[in-house]
VOKOL-715026 format. One record per residue (C-alpha): residue in three letters; x, y, z. Coordinates in steps of 0.05 Angstrom, whole numbers, plus 32768, in hexadecimal, padded with zeros to 4 digits. Layout:
N
ALAXYZ
...
//
This chain:
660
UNK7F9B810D7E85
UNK7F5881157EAB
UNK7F2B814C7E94
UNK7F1D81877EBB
UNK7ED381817ECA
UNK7EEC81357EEA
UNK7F1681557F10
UNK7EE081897F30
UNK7EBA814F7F3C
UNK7EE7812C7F63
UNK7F0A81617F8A
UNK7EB5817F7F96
UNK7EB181397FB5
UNK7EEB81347FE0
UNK7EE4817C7FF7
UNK7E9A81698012
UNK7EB18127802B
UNK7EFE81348043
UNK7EEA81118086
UNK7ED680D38067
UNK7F2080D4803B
UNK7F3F80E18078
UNK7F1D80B380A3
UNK7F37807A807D
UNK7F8280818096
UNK7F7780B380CF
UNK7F4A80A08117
UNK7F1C80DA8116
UNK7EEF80F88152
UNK7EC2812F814D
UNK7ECE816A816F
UNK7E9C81A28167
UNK7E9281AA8121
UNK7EDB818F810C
UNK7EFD81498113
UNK7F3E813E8141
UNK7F7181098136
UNK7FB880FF8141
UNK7FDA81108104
UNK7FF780D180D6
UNK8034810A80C3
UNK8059811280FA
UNK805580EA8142
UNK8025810B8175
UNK800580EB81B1
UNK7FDB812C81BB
UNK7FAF812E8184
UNK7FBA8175815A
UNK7F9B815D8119
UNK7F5D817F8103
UNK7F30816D80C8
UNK7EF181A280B6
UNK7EC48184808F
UNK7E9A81C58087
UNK7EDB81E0806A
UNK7EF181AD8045
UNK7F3581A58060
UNK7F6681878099
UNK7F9E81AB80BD
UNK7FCE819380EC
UNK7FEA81CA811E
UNK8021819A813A
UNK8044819380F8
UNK802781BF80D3
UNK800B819D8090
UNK7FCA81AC807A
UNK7FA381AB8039
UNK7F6D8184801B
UNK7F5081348017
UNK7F83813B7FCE
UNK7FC381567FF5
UNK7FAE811F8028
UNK7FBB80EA7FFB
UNK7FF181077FDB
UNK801A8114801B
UNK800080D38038
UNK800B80A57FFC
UNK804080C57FE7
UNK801C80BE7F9C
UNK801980FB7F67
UNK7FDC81227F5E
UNK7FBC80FF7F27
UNK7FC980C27F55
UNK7F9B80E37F86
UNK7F6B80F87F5A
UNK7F6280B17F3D
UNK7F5A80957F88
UNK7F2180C07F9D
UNK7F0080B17F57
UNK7F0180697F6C
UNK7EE4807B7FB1
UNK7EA980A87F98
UNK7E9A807C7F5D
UNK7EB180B47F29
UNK7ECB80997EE9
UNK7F0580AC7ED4
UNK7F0C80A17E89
UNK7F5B807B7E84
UNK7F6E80567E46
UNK7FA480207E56
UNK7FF2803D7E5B
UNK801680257E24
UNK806680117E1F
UNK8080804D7E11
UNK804980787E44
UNK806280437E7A
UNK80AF80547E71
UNK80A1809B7E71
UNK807B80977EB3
UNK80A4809C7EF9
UNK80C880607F1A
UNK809180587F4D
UNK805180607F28
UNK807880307EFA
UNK80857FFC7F2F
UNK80357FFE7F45
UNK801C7FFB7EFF
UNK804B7FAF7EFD
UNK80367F937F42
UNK7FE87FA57F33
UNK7FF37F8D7EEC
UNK80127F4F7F16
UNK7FDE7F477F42
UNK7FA47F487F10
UNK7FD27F0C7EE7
UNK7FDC7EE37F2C
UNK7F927EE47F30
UNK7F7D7ED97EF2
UNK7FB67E977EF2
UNK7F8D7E817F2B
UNK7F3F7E8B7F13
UNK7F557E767ECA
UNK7F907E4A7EC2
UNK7F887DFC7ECB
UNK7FCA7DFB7F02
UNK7FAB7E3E7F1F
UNK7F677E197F33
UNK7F917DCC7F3E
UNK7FC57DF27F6A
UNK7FB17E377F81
UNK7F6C7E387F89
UNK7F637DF27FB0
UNK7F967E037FDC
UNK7F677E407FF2
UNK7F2F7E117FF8
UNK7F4D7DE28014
UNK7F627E1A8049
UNK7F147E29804C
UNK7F1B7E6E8035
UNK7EE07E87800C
UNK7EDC7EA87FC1
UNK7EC67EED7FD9
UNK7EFE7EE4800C
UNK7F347ED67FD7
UNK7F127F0A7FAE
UNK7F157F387FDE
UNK7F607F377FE7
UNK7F757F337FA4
UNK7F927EE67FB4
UNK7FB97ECF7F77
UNK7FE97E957F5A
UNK80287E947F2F
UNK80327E5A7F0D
UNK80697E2C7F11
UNK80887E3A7ECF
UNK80D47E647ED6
UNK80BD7EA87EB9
UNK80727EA47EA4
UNK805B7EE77ECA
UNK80A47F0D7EB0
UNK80947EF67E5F
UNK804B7F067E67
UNK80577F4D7E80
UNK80877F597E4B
UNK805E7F487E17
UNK802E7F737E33
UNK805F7FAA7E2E
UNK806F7FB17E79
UNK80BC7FBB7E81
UNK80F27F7B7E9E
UNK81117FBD7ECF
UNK80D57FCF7EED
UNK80C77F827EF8
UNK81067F787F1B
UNK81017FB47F42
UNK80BE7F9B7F5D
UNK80DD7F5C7F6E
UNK80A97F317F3C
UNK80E87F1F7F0F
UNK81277F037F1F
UNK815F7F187EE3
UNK81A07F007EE6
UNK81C87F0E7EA6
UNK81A67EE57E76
UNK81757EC07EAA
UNK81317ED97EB9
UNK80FC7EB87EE7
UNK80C67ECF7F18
UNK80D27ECC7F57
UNK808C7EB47F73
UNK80827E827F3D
UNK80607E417F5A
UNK80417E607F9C
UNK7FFB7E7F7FAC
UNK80047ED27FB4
UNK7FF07EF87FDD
UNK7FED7F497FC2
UNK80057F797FF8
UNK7FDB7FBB7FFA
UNK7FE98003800B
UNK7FC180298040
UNK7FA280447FF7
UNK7F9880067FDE
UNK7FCC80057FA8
UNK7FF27FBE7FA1
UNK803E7FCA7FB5
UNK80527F7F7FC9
UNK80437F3D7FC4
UNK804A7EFF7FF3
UNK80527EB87FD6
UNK804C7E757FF5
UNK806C7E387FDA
UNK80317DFB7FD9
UNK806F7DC37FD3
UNK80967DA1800D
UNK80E07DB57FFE
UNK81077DC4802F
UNK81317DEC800C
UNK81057E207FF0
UNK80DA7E5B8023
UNK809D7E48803A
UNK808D7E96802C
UNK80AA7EC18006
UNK809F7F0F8000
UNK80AF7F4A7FCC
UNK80F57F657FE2
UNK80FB7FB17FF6
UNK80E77FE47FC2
UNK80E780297FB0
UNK8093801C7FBC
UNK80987FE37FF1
UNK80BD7FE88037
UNK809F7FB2805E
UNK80B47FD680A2
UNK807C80088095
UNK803F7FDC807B
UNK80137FAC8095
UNK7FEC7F7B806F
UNK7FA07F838075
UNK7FAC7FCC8088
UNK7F847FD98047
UNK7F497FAB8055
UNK7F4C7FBC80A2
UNK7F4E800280A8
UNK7F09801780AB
UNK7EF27FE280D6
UNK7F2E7FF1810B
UNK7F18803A810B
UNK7ECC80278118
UNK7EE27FF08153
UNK7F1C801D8170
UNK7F437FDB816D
UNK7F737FB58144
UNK7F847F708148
UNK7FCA7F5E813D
UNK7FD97F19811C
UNK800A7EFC8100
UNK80057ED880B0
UNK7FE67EE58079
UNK7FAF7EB38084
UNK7FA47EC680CC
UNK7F897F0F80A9
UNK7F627EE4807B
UNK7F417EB680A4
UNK7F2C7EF280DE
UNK7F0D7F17809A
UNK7EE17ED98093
UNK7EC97ED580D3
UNK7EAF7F1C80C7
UNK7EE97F3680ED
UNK7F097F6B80C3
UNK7F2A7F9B80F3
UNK7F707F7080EF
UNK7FB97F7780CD
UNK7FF27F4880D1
UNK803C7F5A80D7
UNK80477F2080A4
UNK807E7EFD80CF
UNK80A67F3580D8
UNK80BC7F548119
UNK80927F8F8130
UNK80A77FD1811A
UNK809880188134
UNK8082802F80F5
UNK80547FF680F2
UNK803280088136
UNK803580548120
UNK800B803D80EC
UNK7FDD801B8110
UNK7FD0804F8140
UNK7FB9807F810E
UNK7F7D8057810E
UNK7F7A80448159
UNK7F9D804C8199
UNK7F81800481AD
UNK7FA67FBF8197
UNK7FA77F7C81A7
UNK7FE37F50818C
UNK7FC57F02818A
UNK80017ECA8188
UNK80007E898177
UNK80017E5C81AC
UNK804A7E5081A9
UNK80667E6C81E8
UNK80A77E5881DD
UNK80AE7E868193
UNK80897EC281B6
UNK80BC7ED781E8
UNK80E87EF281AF
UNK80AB7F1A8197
UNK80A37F3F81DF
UNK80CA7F7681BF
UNK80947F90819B
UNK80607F9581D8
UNK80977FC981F0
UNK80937FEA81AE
UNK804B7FF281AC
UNK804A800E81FB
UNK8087804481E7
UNK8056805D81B0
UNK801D807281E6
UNK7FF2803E81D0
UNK7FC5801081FB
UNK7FDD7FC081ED
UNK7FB37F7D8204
UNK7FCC7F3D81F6
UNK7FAC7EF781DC
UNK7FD47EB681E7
UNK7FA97E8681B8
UNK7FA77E3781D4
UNK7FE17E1081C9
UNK7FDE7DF48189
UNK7FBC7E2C8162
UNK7FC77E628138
UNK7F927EA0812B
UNK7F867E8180E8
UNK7F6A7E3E8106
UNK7F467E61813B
UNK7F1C7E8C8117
UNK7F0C7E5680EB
UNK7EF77E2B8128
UNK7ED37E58815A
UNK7EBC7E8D8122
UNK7EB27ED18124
UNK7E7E7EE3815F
UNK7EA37EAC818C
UNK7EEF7EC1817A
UNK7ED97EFF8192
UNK7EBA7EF281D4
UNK7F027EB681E1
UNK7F2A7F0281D3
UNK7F077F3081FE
UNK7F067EF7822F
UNK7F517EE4822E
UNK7F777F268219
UNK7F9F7F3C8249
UNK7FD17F7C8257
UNK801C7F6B824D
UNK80307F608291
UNK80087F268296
UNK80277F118258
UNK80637F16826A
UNK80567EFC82A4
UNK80357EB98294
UNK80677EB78261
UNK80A67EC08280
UNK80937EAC82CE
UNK80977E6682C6
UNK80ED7E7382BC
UNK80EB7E9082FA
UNK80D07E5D832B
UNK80FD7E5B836C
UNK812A7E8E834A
UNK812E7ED2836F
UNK815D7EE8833E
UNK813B7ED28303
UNK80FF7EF4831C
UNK811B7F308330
UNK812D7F3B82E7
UNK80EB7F2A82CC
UNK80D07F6282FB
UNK81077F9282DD
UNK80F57F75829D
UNK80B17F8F82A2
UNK80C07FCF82CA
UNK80E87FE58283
UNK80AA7FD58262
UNK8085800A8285
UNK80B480398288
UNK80B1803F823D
UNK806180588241
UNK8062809B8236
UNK801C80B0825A
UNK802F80B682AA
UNK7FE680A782BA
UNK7FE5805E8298
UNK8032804F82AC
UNK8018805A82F1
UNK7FDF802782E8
UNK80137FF682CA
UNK803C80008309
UNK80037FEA8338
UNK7FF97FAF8312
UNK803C7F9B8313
UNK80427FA3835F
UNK80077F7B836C
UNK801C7F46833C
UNK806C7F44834F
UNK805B7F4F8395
UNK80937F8C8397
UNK80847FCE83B6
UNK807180098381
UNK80A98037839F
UNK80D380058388
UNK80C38002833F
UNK80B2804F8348
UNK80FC8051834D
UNK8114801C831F
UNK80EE804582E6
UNK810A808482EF
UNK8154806E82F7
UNK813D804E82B1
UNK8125808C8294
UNK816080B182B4
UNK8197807F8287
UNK81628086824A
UNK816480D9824F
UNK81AD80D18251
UNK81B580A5821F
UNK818980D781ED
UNK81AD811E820B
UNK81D6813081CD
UNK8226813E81DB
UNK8240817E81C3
UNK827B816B8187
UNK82BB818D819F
UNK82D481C18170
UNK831D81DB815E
UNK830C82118194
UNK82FC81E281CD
UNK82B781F881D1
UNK827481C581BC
UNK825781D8816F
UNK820F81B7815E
UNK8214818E811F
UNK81FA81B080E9
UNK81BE819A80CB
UNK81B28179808A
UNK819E81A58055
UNK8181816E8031
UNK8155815D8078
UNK810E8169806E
UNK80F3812D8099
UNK80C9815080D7
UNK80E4812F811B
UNK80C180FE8136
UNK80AE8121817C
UNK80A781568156
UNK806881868175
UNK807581D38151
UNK805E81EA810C
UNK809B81E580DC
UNK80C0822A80D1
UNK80AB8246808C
UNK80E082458056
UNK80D6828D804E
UNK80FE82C98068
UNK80C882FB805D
UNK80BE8330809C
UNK807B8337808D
UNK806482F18081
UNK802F82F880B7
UNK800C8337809F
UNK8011831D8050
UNK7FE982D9806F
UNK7FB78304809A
UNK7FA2832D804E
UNK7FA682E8801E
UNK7F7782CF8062
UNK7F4483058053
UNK7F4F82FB8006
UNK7F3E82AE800B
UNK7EFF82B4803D
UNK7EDC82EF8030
UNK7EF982FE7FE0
UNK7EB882F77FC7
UNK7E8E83237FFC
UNK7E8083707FE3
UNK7EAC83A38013
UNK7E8683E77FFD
UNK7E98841E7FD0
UNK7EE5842F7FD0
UNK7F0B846A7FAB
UNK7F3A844B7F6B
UNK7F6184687F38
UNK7F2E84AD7F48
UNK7EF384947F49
UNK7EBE846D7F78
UNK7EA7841F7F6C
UNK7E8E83E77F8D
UNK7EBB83B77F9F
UNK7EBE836D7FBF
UNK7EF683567FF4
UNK7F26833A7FB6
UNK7F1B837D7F93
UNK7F3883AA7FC3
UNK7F6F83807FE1
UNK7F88836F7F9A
UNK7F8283BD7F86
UNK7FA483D27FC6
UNK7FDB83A47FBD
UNK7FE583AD7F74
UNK7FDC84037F74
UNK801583FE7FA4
UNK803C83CB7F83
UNK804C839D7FB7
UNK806E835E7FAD
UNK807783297FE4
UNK80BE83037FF0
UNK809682C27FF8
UNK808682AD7FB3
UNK805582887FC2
UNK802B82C07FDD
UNK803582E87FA0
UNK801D82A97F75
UNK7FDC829A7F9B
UNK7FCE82ED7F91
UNK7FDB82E77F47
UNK7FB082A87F43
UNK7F7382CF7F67
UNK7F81830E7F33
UNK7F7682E07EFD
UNK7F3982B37F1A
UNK7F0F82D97F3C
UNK7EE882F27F09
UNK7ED382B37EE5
UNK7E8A82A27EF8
UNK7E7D827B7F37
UNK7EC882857F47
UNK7ECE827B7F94
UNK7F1782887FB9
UNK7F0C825A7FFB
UNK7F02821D7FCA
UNK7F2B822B7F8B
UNK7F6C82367FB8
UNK7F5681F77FEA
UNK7F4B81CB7FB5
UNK7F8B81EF7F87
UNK7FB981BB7F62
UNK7FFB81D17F85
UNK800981B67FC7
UNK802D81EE7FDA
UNK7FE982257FD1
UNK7FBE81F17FE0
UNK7FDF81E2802C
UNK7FE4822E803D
UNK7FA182448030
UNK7F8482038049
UNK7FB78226808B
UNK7F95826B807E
UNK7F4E82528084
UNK7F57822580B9
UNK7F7D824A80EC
UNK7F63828D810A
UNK7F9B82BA8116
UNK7FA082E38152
UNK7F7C832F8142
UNK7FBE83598145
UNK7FBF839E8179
UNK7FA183BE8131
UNK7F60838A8137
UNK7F60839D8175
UNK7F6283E8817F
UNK7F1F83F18181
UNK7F0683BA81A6
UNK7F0483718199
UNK7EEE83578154
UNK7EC183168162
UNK7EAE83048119
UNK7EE0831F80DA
UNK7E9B831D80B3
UNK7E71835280DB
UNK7EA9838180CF
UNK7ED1837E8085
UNK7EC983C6807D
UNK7EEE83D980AC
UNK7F25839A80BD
UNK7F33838B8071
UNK7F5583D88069
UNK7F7283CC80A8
UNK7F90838F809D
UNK7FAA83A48053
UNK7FC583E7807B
UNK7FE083C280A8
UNK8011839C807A
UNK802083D88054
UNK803083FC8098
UNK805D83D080B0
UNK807A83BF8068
UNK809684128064
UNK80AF840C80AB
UNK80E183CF8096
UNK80F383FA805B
UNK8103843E8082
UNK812E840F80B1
UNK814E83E48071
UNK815D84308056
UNK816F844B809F
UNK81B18416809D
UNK81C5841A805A
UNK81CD846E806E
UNK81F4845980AD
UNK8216842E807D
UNK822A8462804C
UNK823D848C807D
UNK826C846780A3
UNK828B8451805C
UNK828D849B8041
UNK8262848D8008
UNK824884DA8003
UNK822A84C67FBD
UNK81F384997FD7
UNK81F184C68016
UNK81B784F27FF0
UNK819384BD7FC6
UNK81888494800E
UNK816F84CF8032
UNK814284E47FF7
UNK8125849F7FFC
UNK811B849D8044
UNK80F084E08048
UNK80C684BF8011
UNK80BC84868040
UNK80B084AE807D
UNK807B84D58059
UNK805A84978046
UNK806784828089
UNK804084B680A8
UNK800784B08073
UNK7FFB84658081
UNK7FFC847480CD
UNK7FCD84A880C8
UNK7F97846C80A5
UNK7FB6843080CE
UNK7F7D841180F7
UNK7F4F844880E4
UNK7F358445809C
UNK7EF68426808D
UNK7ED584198051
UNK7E95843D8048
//
């Protein structure tokens, strides 16, 4: 439990400072007075993300999520809010008072939090076996030395060691009240009926971090020559670890490959490690695994700009060739570094260090058809066959580059190089795209009737598509969801502001914004069909007149998602003044004129609120009618003339009341 004055400290902080939260996962450039970005929720190559620092929020128009640095991490992380809350306490040094979970507190916490309270539990015991323990500092910690990696280095990265012993981390952590499920689930402990053992004992470990720094997995190397057993060895697949969709050093790196608009791409753990202590730190490492495209999606959050660095091993790098096409298909801008034979990034970093290594990169990098070039020419040598399909091997890597202007570039290059005309491989890439649209065009599902039916769609389905470039559809089938968001607008950016004197209950008073628009609503009692617009009226009712109470940032920084996301929406996104704005002349600034456009806007709704009545009441008599149902012939027609009457009334004040 934090307390509530922590909490308006924290949420204060990341309010003022949302583009330094956001910054972190998100490649930021200023724009104006706002920050622009492509969104890290939904693939965009046109960047529609928008952070405002001045008010304290970020809103993406392509998908449509917004809210503030909290809802960030929460939607990011995929962590609960107190999980957020306890983040950003840790990045603006506010202490958050936490006693230590006991047994019974961690079985009544949620799988997940479960799993990262073991593996940092885990982590702080594999480094505290390698400071501390006698076959820790003989084993571990000289084979780090020996490896020339420093203390603040090792530090740094949480490196650990788990002693040889069968199951010294899985009786440890049970003594300390962590539970032998969560152990396995994490992959630390291996149970077999009776049998229990960890699975890194006897190698160094290296923790795995989260883009938020929280420990998810582990990688273990084994320091003794059997060639039986893995040289490395990493946490299996988890409920918190996927290790398609994480990159090790992301954590460390991501800062630094925001301020150099560049990531370097390497291969081990130690390769990260050594490029950190040559004062490199803008790296990650796919930790032997192939390339994946939600590796390079994470990435590009950060930067458009990578270069992949191999070891020089020609002969094991032809099978990793798929990933340069990966990284092209995702719009981002690839170079390539072929180290000297015999090395690996890890050995030369440590050899050139880190001003040199970085003047051998910019020097030697090269774009991928090159590469692929000097890598795959040699095959071809007095082979017109072979080397016509190297040329169509490189034409179908630029037909996957999505921006026309840089495929076109490519194209010239490849020409030049592979002496072949560019109408040629003009042509070659678009019968390629030609078999690729094809291959995606969906085929109607033939029904009982003959004709095509569309598959239905999951209900379960809440993923956005990745290409996807509208604002979701709200979950709401309220006719008047526009007009309801243009009043809570006015009610969350100008509550506070005094309106004039308005008539009430038969008498005159002074009231603000909030007053009036919760009076007009409430003497009428109207009630929304989105609940969630009838929640965040209620929740203004009963705040608003508690001292220093301010709507903009009480609703921004509110604990539900769900409030928090539409008036972060509200406030960031100026609707279009409707033909009501409008009738008497064009409203620059909302401010100059609440008199007059709050009534408005509250008529407005009510207006158009009676007319979808008098046409709901209109079919039900046409209804009645045509069914002979003389009984509710009289009570409809009773209720319409009501409503036209109103009708007539609110038309008579639409667009023309003002406040004086």
């Amino acid at each position: 439990m934090i307390d509530p004055g922590t909490v308006d400290r924290i949420m204060e902080a990341a309010q003022s400072q949302i583009t330094e939260v956001i910054s972190e996962f998100v490649n930021l450039k200023r724009r104006g007075i706002n920050y622009i970005g492509n969104c890290p929720f939904h693939n965009e190559k046109t960047p529609s993300f928008i952070v405002s620092p001045h008010k304290g929020i970020f809103k993406c128009f392509g998908c449509g999520k917004g809210g503030n640095a909290v809802n960030f991490l929460m939607e990011h992380e995929q962590i609960s809010f107190v999980d957020a809350l306890k983040v950003l306490g840790r990045k603006f040094h506010i202490p958050i008072e936490e006693k230590e979970p006991t047994p019974q507190e961690l079985q009544q916490q949620n799988e997940r939090e479960s799993m990262l309270v073991v593996t940092e539990y885990a982590a702080k015991y594999f480094s505290q076996m390698l400071y501390e323990s006698d076959e820790g500092q003989s084993v571990g910690l000289a084979y780090f030395r020996q490896r020339g990696f420093r203390d603040d280095i090792i530090k740094k990265f949480q490196l650990g060691y788990s002693p040889e012993q069968r199951d010294a981390l899985t009786r440890q952590a049970q003594q300390q009240g962590y539970k032998l499920p969560y152990l396995e689930k994490t992959g630390l402990s291996i149970v077999r009926d009776d049998y229990k053992a960890d699975r890194f004992r006897g190698r160094v470990i290296f923790p795995i971090h989260s883009l938020s720094g929280r420990i998810i997995a582990f990688g273990g190397r084994v320091l003794r020559t059997d060639a039986k057993t893995a040289k490395y060895l990493n946490s299996p697949e988890s409920e918190i670890y996927h290790k398609s969709r994480i990159l090790y050093g992301i954590y460390q790196a991501r800062q630094e490959m925001v301020r150099q608009d560049r990531t370097y791409l390497v291969e081990g753990y130690t390769d990260v490690l050594s490029f950190h202590q040559a004062g490199i730190t803008n790296v990650v490492a796919s930790s032997g695994t192939a390339l994946t495209v939600d590796q390079i999606r994470l990435m590009a959050r950060f930067s458009p700009n990578i270069t992949i660095i191999y070891d020089g091993d020609a002969a094991g790098i032809k099978a990793s060739l798929r990933g340069i096409d990966l990284v092209l298909e995702e719009g981002m801008n690839v170079k390539v570094l072929l180290l000297p034979e015999g090395e690996d990034p890890d050995s030369f970093a440590k050899k050139l260090g880190g001003e040199k290594l970085l003047e051998y990169i910019k020097e030697h990098e090269t774009d991928f058809i090159r590469f692929k070039t000097s890598i795959l020419l040699k095959d071809t040598e007095g082979d017109p066959i072979k080397k016509a399909q190297l040329i169509q091997d490189i034409v179908r890597s630029i037909a996957v580059i999505p921006d026309p202007i840089v495929r076109s570039v490519y194209v010239k290059e490849c020409s030049r190089m592979m002496e072949v005309d560019e109408p040629v491989l003009y042509t070659e890439i678009g019968k390629i795209k030609k078999k690729q649209q094809e291959k995606a065009r969906p085929r109607p599902t033939g029904s009982y009737g003959g004709g095509p039916t569309a598959p239905a769609a999951s209900p379960a389905s809440t993923a956005v598509p990745a290409d996807s470039a509208r604002p979701l559809p709200e979950l709401t089938d309220n006719p008047l969801e526009n007009e309801e968001r243009e009043v809570l607008r006015f009610l969350l950016k100008y509550g506070e502001q005094p309106l004039g004197a308005v008539e009430a209950e038969g008498e005159t008073r002074e009231m603000t914004v909030g007053q009036y628009i919760v009076h007009a609503l409430r003497e009428d009692e109207l009630e929304s069909r989105n609940p969630l617009h009838n929640e965040m009226l209620e929740a203004y009712e009963s705040q608003h007149q508690k001292a220093g109470f301010q709507a903009q940032r009480f609703f921004v920084s509110h604990s539900n998602p769900a409030i928090s996301s539409l008036a972060s929406d509200l406030i960031a996104r100026e609707y279009h003044l409707s033909r009501i704005h409008n009738k008497y002349g064009q409203v620059n600034k909302d401010e100059d004129v609440l008199p007059a456009l709050v009534p408005r806007v509250v008529t407005e709704l009510k207006w158009k609120m009676v007319k979808i009545r008098m046409e709901e009441v209109r079919q039900a008599l046409k209804e009645a009618q045509d069914q002979g149902r003389e009984s509710d012939l009289l009570e409809l027609m009773q209720q319409l003339a009501l409503l036209q009457q109103a009708f007539k009334i609110i038309s008579q004040q639409h667009g023309e009341r003002t406040i004086i």
